[in-house]
C-alpha positions in Angstrom: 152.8 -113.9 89.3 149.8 -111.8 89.4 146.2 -113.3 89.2 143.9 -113.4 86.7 141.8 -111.0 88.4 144.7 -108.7 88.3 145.6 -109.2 85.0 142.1 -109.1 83.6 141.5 -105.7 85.9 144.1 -104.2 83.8 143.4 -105.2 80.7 139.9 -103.8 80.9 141.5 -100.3 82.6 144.1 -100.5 79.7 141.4 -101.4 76.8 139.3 -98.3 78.5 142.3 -95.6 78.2 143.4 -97.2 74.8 139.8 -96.6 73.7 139.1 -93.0 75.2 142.4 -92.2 73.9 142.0 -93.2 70.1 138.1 -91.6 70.6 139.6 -88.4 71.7 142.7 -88.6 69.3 139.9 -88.4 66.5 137.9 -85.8 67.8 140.6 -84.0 68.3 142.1 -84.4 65.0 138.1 -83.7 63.2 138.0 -80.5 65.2 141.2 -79.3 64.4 140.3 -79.9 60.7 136.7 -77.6 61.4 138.7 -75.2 63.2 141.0 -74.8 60.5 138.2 -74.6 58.0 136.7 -72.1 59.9 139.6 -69.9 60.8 140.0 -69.8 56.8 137.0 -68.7 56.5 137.3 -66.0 58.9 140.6 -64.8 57.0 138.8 -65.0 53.4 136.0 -62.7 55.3 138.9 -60.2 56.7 140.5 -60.4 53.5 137.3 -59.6 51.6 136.6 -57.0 53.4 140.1 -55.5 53.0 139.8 -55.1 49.3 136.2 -54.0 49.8 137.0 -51.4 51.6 140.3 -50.2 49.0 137.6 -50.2 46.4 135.0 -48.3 48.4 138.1 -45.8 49.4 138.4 -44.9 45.6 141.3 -47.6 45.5 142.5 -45.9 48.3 145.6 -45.5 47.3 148.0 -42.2 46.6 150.7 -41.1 44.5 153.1 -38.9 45.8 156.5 -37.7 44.9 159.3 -38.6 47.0 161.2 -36.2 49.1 164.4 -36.7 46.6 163.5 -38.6 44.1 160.6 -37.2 40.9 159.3 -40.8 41.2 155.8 -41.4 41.8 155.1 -43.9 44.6 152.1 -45.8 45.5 150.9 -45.8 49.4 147.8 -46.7 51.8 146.2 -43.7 52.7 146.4 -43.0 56.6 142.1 -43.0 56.8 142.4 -47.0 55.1 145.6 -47.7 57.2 143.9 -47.0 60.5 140.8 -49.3 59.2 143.5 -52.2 58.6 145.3 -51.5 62.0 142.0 -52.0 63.7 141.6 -55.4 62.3 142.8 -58.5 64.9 144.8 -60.4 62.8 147.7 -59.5 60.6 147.4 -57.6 57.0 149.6 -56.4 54.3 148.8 -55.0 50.5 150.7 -55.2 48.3 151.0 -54.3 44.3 151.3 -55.8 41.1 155.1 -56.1 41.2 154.8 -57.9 44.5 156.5 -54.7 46.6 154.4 -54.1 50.3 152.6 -50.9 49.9 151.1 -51.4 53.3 151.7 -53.7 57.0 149.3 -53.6 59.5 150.9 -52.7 63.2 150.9 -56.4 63.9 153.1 -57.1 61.1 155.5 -54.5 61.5 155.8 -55.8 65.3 157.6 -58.8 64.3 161.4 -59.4 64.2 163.7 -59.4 61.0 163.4 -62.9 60.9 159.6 -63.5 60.9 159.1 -60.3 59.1 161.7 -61.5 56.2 159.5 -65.1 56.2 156.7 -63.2 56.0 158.1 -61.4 52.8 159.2 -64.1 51.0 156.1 -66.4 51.4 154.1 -63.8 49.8 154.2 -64.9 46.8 153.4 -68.5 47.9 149.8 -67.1 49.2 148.0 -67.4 45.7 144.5 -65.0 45.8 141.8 -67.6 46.1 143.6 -70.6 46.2 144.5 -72.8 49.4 145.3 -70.8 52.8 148.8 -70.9 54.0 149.7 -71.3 57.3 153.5 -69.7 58.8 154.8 -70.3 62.2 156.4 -67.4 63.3 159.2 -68.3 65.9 159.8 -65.0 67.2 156.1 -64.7 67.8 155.6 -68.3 68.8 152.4 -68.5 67.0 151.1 -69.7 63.8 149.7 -68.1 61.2 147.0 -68.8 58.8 147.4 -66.4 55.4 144.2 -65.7 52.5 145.3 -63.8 50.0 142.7 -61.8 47.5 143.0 -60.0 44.3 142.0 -56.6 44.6 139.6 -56.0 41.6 139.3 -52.2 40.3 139.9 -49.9 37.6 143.8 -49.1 39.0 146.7 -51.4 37.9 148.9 -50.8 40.6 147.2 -52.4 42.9 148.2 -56.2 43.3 146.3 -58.3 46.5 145.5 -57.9 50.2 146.8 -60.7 52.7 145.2 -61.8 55.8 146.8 -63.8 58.5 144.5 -65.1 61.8 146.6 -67.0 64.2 145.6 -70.3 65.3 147.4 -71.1 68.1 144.7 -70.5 70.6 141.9 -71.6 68.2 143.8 -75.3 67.7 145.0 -75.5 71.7 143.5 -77.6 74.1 140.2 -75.4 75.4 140.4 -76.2 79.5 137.4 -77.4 79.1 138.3 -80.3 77.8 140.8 -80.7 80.7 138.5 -80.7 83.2 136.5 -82.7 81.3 139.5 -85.1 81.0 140.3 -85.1 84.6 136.6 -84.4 86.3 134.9 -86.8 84.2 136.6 -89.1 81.8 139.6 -90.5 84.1 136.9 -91.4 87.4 134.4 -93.5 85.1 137.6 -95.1 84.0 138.4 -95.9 87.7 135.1 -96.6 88.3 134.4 -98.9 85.3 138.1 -100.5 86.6 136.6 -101.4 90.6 133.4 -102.5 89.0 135.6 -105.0 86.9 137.6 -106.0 90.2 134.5 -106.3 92.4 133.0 -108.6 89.6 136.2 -110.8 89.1 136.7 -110.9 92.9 132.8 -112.5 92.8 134.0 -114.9 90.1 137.2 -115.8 91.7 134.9 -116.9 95.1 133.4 -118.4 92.6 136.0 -120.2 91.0 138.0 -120.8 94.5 134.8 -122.5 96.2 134.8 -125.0 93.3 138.3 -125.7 93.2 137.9 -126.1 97.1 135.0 -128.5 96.7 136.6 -130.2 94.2 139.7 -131.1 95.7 137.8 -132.1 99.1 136.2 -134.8 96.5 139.1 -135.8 94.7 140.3 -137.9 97.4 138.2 -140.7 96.2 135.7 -141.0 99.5 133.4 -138.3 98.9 132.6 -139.1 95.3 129.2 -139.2 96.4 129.3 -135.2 97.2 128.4 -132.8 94.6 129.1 -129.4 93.1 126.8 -126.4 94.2 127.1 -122.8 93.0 123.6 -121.1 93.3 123.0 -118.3 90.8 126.1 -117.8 89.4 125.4 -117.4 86.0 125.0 -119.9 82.9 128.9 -119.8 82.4 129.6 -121.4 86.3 126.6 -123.5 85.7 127.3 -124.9 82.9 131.0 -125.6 84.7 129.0 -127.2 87.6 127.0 -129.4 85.3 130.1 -130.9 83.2 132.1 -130.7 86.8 129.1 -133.1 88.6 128.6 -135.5 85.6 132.3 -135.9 85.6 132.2 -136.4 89.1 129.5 -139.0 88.5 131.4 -140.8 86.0 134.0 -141.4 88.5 132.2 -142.3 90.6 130.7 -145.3 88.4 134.1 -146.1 87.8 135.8 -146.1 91.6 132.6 -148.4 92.5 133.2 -150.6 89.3 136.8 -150.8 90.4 135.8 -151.6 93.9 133.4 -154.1 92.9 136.2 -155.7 90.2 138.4 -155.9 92.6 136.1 -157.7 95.4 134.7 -160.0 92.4 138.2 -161.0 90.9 139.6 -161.4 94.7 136.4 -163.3 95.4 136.4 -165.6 92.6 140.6 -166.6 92.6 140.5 -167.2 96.8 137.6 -170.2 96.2 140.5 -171.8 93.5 143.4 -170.7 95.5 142.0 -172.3 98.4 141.3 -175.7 96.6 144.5 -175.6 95.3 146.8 -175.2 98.3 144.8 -177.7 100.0 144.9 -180.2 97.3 148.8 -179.7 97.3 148.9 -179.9 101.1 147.1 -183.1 100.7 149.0 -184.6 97.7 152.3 -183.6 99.8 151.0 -185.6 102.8 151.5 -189.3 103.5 148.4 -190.5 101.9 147.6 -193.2 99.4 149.1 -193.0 96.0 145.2 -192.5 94.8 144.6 -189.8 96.9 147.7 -188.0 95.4 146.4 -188.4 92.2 142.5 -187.0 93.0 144.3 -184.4 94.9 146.5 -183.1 92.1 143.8 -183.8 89.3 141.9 -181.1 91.5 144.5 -179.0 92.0 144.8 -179.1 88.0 141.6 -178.2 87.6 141.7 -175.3 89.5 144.7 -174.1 87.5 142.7 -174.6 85.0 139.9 -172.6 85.8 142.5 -169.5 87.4 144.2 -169.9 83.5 140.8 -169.2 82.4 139.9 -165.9 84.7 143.8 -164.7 84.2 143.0 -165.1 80.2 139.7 -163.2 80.3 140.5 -160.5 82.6 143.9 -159.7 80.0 141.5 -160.0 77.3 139.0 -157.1 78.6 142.1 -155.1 79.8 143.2 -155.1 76.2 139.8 -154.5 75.0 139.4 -151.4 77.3 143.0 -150.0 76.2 141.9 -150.4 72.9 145.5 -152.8 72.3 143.4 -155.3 70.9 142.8 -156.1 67.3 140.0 -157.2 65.2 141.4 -158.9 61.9 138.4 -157.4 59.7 137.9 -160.2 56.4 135.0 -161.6 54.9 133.4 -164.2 57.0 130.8 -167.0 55.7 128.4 -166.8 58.7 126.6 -169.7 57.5 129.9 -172.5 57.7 130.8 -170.4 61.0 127.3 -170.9 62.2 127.1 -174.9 61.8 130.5 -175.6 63.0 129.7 -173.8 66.2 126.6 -176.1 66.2 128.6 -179.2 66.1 130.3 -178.2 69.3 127.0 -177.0 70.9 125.3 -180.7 70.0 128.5 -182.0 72.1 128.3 -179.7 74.7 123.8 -180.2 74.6 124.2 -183.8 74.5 126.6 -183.9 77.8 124.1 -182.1 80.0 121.0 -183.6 78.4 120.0 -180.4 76.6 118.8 -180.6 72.7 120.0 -178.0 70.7 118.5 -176.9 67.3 119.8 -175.1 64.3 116.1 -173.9 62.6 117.2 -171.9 60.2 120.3 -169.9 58.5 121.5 -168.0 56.1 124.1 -168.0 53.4 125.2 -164.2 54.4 128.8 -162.6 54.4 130.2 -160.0 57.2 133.2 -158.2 57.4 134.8 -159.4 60.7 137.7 -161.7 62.9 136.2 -165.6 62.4 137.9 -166.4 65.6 136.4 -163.7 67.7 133.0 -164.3 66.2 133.0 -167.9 67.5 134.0 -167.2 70.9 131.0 -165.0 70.9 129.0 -167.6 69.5 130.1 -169.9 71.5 130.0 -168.1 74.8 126.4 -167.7 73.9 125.8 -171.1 73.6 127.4 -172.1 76.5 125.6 -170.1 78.3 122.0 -171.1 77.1 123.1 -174.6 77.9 124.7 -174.4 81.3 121.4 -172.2 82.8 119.1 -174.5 81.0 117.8 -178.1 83.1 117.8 -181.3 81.6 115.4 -182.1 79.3 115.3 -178.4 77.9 116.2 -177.2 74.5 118.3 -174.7 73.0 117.3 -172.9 69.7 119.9 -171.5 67.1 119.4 -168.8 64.2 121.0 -167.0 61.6 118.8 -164.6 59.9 119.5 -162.2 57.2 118.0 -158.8 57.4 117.9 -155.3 54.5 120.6 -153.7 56.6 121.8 -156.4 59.3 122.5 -159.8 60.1 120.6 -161.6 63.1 122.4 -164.6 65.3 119.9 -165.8 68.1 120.0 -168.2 71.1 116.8 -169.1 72.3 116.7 -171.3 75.8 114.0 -172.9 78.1 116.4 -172.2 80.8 115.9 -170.7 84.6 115.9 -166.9 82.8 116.7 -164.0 84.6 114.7 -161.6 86.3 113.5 -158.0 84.9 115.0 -156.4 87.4 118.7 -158.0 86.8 118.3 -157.7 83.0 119.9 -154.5 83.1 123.6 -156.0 84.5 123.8 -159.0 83.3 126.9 -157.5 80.5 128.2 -156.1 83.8 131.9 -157.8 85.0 131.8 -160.4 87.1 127.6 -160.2 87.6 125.8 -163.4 88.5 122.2 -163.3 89.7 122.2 -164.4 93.3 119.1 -166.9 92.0 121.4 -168.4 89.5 124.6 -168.5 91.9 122.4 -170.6 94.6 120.6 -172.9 92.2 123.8 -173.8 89.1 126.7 -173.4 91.4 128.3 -176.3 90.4 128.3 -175.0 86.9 129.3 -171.3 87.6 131.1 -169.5 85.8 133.5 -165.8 86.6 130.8 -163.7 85.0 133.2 -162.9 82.1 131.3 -164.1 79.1 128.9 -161.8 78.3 131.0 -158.5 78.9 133.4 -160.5 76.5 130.7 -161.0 74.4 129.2 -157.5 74.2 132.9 -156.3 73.6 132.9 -158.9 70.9 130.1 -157.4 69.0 130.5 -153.8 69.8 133.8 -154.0 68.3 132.5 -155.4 64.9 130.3 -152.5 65.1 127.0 -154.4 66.4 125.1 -154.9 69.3 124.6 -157.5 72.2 121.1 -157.5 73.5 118.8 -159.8 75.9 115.6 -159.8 77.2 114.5 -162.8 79.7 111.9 -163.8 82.1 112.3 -165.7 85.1 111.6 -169.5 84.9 111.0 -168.9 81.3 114.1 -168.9 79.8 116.3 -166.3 77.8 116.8 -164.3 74.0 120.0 -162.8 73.3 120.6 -161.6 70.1 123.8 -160.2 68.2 123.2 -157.6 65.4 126.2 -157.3 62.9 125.9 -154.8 60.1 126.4 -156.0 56.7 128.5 -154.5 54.1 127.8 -152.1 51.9 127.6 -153.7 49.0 125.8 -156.4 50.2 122.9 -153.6 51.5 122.6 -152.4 47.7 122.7 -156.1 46.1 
């Protein structure tokens, strides 16, 4: 299969000679038509001056009697034939009954054939109507014919035809050959190795970055990056989408890399506990020692359940498998029945939690997806938050949006780790070493931010360490609730 550069080469040749071709076929064809145009005019002249020249002659005609016969008849006289001979193309007169009174020496060269054509056209050739044009085998030309009325006092006399060939007039002047070959057919080869020069620099061009890019695409050197230097806005532009790409997948090979560490990391601590807690509960040792050691080993089950269960759920959520049962939702019962849990939940770890303020607002969303996010929320607040501090709950009701805040007096994060704290499997290394014992996978909050992205609202935090943390979920309210 040939290559692009190949095929595009000769498509730009081909498009060149198609072009050049129709330009010349129409330039041929409009000077063919002024050619003709003008050898007409050239007859009419020679024909005009044929009957000018009868008139100035006295007609110039003569009546004699024939050798056996009283009759008179008509004829050229020899002074006017000689003028007629000496013209270049062909002329006959004729009279009023149509019968040749006189045929130039160029006429009466042609065969029977030609000469019988000739005849019996004549009367085709009207006097100052359209030219007629005979091709005259035996002569291998053709002819163009202008007939005119001779206009005098005598009424024998009928019209004078002219005939100027055209064959040399209409062929191809060699000019236009040499033009053709000196000219026309070497800018076309040119234009053509200027075209394959160029493509050849654009299929470098092209086989640099396919080179570079499949050195990257091994997945080590996404950290390399696309160069072509002045290449033009086209190859730029390629670079540009080529590199961001690139980057992109890069993102998402360390992402991967990371989730894998973080999801090995966090089921090796639980599978650890739990094959020693078996070991232990398999050895000879007290009856109440089985029992601690598989109430641990339960727990960790538990808590493995609980990564297994999130991790399926953000798979889901990233393949886009996973449903949100859009109804109307009452925020406000949704709101205080997740505030009964939290008062449980505040009241074990010696946290107070407080419901300020709600409001009686409707949303279009899944009620059991908005009180895991809720709730993960909550959690949160309270398991970062020391004893004796507080967590604060709102609802608020907005033109355009809904408001749910949770306000803690917890640890808070710091600037600098506000920006991944939605990330998977992201603790702050700050919170890790002080609330281990309470630690979670790093799950909820990318759950979360799925959660409200999903509804078609936003997950946002802001925090400062030792000073607790805001995060806020913005859910859009329906329409008609906007224009109530």
């Amino acid at each position: 299969m040939a290559s692009s550069r190949t095929n595009l080469t000769a498509a730009f040749v081909a498009g060149l000679l198609s072009v050049t071709g129709v330009v010349g076929l129409t330039f041929w064809t409009v000077r063919n038509a002024s050619v003709y145009r003008d050898i007409g005019r050239y007859a009419g002249t020679e024909a005009d001056l044929a009957a000018s020249l009868i008139l100035d002659a006295g007609e110039g005609v003569q009546s004699i009697i024939g050798p056996d016969t009283t009759a008179e008849v008509l004829q050229v006289t020899p002074r006017l034939g000689a003028m007629f001979n000496s013209f270049p193309g062909y002329v006959i007169v004729v009279d009023r009954k149509g019968n040749v009174l006189f045929s130039s020496s160029s006429v009466q060269r042609l065969d029977s054939l030609d000469s019988a054509l000739l005849t019996d056209q004549l009367s085709n050739i009207s006097s100052g109507g359209a030219a007629g044009v005979l091709a005259l085998k035996d002569a291998g030309v053709q002819v163009l014919f202008v007939a005119r009325t001779v206009s005098g006092t005598s009424t024998a006399l009928g019209r004078v035809v002219v005939g100027a060939a055209t064959d040399e007039a209409t062929a191809l002047p060699r000019v236009y050959i040499y033009a053709l070959i000196g000219f026309v057919l070497p800018i076309i080869g040119l234009a053509g190795w200027g075209a394959w020069a160029t493509l050849g620099l654009n299929s470098e061009r092209i086989a640099k970055i396919t080179h570079d890019v499949a050195a990257i695409s091994d997945g080590r050197s996404l950290h390399r990056r696309l160069s072509v230097e002045k290449a033009g806005q086209e190859f730029e532009q390629l670079v540009e989408t080529l590199n961001a790409m690139i980057g992109r997948l890069e993102s998402s090979f360390l992402g991967l890399r990371r989730f894998t560490a973080d999801a090995s990391h966090e089921l090796k601590t639980p599978l650890a506990v739990l094959r020693a807690d078996v070991e232990r509960a398999m050895s000879e040792a007290a009856q109440s020692e089985r029992l601690v050691a598989l109430e641990e080993a339960l727990h960790e089950t538990t808590r493995m359940a609980d990564l297994v269960e999130s991790l399926l759920t953000l798979a889901r959520a990233d393949e886009g498998r996973f449903d949100i049962h859009r109804e109307p939702i009452a925020l406000k019962p949704l709101v205080e029945d997740v505030y009964e849990t939290a008062l449980i939940l505040g009241e074990a770890s010696g946290v107070a939690v407080n419901l300020p303020f709600t409001a009686d607002v409707t949303v279009m969303g899944d009620r059991t997806r908005l009180r895991q996010l809720f709730l993960n929320l909550i959690t949160n607040a309270i398991k970062y938050t020391p004893a004796g501090g507080k967590v604060d709950i709102g609802l608020g009701l907005h033109p355009d949006n809904v408001t749910f805040a949770v306000r803690d007096t917890g640890i808070g994060i710091a600037a600098a780790d506000v920006p991944y704290i939605f990330e998977r499997f992201w603790r702050a290394d700050r919170v890790r070493s002080r609330m281990s014992e309470r630690g979670g996978f790093g799950l909820g909050l990318a759950i979360s931010q799925w959660i409200a992205q999903a509804h078609g609202g936003t997950l946002t935090a802001s925090s400062r360490l030792g000073r607790g943390s805001l995060f806020t979920v913005t859910l859009p309210l329906p329409v008609q609730v906007q224009n109530a």
